[in-house]
N, C-alpha and C positions, 0 to 999 in steps of 0.2 A: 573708818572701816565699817563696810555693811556687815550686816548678820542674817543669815541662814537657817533656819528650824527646820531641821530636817528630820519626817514622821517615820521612827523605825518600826516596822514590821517584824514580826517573832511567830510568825505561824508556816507552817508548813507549805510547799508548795513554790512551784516557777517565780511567780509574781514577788513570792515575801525572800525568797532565796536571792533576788535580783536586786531588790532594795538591798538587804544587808551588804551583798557584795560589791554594791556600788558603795554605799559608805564605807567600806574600808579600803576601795580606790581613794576617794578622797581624801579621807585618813595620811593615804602616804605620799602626799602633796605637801607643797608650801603654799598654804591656801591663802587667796590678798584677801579673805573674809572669815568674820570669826560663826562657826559654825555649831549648833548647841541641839539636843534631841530633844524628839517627843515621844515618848515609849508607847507602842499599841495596846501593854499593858499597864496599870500604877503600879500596880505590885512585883514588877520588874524591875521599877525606878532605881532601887536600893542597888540592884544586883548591874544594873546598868553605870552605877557611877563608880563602882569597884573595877570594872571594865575597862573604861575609858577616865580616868579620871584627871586628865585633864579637861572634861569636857562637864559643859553643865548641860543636865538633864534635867529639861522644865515641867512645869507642873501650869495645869490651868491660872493659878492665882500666879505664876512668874510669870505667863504670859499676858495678864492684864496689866502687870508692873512695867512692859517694856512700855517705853517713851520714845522708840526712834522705828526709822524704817526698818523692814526688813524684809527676806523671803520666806514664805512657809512653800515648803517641798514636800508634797505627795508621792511618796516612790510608789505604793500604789493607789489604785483608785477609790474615792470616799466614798463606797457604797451606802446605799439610804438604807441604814438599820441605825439604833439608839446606840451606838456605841463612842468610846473616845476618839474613833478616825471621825466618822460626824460633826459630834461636837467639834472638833479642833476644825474641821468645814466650815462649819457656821459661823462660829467668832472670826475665824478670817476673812472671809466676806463681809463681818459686820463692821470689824475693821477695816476694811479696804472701801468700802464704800463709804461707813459713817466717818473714818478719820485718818483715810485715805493715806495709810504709813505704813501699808505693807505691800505684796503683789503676791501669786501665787499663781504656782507651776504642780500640775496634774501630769502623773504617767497613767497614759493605758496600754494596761498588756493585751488588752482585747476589746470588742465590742459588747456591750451587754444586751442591747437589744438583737445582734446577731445571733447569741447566744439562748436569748431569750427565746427564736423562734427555730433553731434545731432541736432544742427542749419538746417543742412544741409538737414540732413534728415528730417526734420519736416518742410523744404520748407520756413524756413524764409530768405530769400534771401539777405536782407537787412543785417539783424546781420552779416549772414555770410561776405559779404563786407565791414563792419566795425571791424573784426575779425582776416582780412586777411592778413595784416601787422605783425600783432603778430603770426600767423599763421606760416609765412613764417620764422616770425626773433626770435620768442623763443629760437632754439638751437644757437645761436648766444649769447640770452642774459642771458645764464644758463649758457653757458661756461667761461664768463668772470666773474661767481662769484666763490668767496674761500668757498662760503659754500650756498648752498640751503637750507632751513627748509624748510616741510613739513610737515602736521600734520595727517598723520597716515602710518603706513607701507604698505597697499594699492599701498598709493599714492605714496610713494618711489617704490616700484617693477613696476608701470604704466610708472613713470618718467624714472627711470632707461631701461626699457624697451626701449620707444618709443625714446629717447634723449642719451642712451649711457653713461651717466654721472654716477660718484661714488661719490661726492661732497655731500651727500644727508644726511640731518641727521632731524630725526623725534620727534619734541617736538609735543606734541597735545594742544588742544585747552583749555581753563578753563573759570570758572564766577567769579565773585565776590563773597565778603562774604553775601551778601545782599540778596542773593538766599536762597531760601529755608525759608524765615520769615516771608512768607505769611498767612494774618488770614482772612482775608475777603472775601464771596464768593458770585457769583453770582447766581439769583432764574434760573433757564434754565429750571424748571420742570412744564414747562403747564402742564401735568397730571403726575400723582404718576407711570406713567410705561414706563418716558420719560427713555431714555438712549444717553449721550450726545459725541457725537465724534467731536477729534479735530485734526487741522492740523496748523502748520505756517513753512511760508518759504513763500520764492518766486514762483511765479505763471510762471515757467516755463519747458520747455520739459522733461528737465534731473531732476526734483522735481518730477515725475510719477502721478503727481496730476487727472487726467485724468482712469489713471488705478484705481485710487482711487474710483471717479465717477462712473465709471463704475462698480465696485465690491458692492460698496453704494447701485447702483441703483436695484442690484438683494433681497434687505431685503425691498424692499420700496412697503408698504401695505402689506406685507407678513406675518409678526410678528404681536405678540400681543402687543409688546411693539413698543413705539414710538421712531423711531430713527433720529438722527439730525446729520448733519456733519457742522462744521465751519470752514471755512477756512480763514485765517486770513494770511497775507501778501501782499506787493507791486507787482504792475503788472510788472516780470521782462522781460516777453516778451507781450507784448499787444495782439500780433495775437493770441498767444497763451490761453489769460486770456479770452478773447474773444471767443474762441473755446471752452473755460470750460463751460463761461456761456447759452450758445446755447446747448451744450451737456445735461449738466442739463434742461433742455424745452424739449430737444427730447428724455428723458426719461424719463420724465415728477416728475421731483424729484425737479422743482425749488424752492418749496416751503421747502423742507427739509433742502436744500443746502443752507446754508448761508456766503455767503460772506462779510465777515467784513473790507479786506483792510488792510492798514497799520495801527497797534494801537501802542501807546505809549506805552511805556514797563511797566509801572503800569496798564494798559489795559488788555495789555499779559499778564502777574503774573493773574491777576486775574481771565480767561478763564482758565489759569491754572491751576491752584486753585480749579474751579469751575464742572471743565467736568468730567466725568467717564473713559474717556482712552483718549490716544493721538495717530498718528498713522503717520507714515513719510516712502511713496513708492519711495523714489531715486530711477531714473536708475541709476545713478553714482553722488556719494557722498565722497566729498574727506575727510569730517569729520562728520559735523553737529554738529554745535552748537545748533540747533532747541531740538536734541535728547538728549542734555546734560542738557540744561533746564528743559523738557520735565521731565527727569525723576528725576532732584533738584524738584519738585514742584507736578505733579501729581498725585492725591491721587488714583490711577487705574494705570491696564497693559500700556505700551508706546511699542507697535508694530512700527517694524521699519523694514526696507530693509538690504539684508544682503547685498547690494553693500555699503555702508554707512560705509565710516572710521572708527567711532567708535566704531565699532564691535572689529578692534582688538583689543583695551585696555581692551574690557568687557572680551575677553578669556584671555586676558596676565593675568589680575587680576583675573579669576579664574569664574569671572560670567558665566549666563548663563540665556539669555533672551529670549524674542518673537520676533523673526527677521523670514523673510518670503524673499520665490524670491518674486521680484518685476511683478507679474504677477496679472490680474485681479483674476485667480483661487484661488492664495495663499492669496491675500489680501479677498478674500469672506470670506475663512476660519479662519482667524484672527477675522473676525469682526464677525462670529458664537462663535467664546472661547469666544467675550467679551457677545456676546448675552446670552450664556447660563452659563456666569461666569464655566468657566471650567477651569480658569488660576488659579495659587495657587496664594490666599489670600496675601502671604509676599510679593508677588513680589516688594509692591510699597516699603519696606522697606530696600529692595536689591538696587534698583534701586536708594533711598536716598543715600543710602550707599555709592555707587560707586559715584557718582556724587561730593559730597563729599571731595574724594582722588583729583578732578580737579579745583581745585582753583588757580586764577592768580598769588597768596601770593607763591603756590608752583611750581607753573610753570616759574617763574621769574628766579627762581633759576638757572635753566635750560639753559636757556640765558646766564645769568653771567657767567655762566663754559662756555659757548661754545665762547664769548667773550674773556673769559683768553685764550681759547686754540688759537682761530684767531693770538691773540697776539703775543702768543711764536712759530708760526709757523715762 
């Protein structure tokens, strides 16, 4: 039986939320390999093996002790900073090359050099400097894995493009069973002709939140009906969150706009739950799990960007949604369908539908075979 080291992540955010939930896909398998963790923190370890304790939780010095092959699994990506995701980089490669008994699989939940240069452009100088490193050393640290995942085909034709690489293989993203069980909702209707719009992610450049704003601000006093936008996420860039909320004053919508922040995910589910549509303007989107939520839970249209990774699965599987360019014109137009309800009726039950087919229970699977295949390479 081969073994598996699989690098948990413990920090906040899309990318470390998808780790965790993938290992407890696998968790509830009968795995034909034996499977042991690498904590993102040491000081976790203890509280890690109370946890799972049938499972062993290594430590640098257990993994110089192994004497056989096996996999080290990146759920996310090993950014070049001094830290234990790094290190645990380096000794894999030093092993794979100097004693050639391991193999190693990289997720990316995005591009860093794309990243790098929306930074760029949006004049945050700073990010970009903390960027740069990974900027320069990604094709370096894509080349030394036996297999990249990514999560949508997008983002494999970008990577493949920009990095040369054919290593690339496309599982997408999934939720729990837990989705979609929501019964509780909230009152958001100061008057009977409120109409409530919602947004979550991160408060940054490549999130198009801003083109949002601005397509918002052309229905504000315009209608008869009362319209609301929330937005609801961490400030993943400050300068940036901070330009949102000055922009809303200078088009004088700050009272419409509601910024809510980071909510707890029982918080989430029930904005969810609660609103009339949902609406996600990515300029560039390697997946979104925000849109996979979005449409497990929202009883209305979920308008989304067609840069946004999971557009491909909606056509593979045969759907066919409200995806818009990410411009301030197209996104006006979107929020006119939901004004004048001119979307058809099922949608939200398409959109259950599909969401559905993406769960961790069958995404795991996905893994497991790409694990056997590492193996017999």
């Amino acid at each position: 039986m081969f073994g598996v080291v699989y690098y948990y992540p413990l920090k906040s955010g899309a990318p470390s939320e998808v780790g965790r939930n993938l290992f407890l896909g696998l968790l509830n398998k009968k795995l034909p390999f034996k499977i042991s963790l690498f904590s993102q923190y040491k000081k976790e370890n203890q509280s890690l093996k109370k946890e799972y304790i049938n499972l062993d939780v290594l430590s640098f010095i257990d993994l110089l002790r192994l004497n056989k092959s096996y996999i080290v699994h990146f759920s996310v990506e090993p950014l070049v900073f001094p830290n234990r995701k790094f290190l645990l980089y380096l000794m894999s490669i030093i092993n794979k090359k100097m004693l050639r008994r391991n193999k190693l699989i990289i997720n990316y939940h995005g591009d860093p050099r794309t990243e790098f240069e929306i930074k760029l452009k949006n004049k945050n100088y700073l990010a970009c400097l903390l960027l740069l490193p990974d900027y320069l050393l990604t094709p370096f640290i894509m080349e030394n894995a036996d297999a990249i995942v990514v999560n949508s085909y997008s983002m494999k034709e970008l990577l493949h493009s920009m990095y040369n690489i054919s290593n690339l293989v496309v599982i997408p993203n999934g939720l729990d069973n837990s989705w979609g069980n929501e019964n509780d909702i909230l009152d958001l209707k100061n008057k009977k002709n409120t109409v409530n719009l919602f947004y979550h992610g991160r408060l940054a450049p490549e999130k198009g939140v801003d083109l949002l704003i601005k397509a918002f601000s052309y229905y504000s006093g315009k209608e008869e009906v009362q319209l609301k936008l929330y937005l609801a996420g961490p400030q993943g860039d400050k300068k940036y969150a901070s330009y949102l909320r000055n922009l809303c004053i200078e088009l004088g919508i700050d009272k419409e706009v509601i910024f809510l922040g980071s909510l707890p995910i029982t918080k989430l589910r029930l904005y969810l739950n609660s609103v009339d549509a949902a609406i996600y303007p990515s300029r560039y989107e390697p997946f979104s799990l925000a849109i996979l939520e979005a449409f497990r839970i929202v009883n209305g249209p979920v308008f989304y960007s067609n840069k946004s990774g999971i557009n491909d699965f909606v056509i593979k599987e045969g759907y066919k949604f409200y995806t818009f360019e990410p411009s301030v014109e197209e996104i006006v137009n979107s929020i006119k369908m939901l004004l004048e309800k001119s979307y058809d009726n099922k949608i939200l039950y398409k959109q259950k539908e599909f969401a559905a087919m993406y769960t961790w229970e069958k995404i795991a699977d996905r893994y497991i075979e790409l694990y056997k295949e590492m193996q017999n390479q």
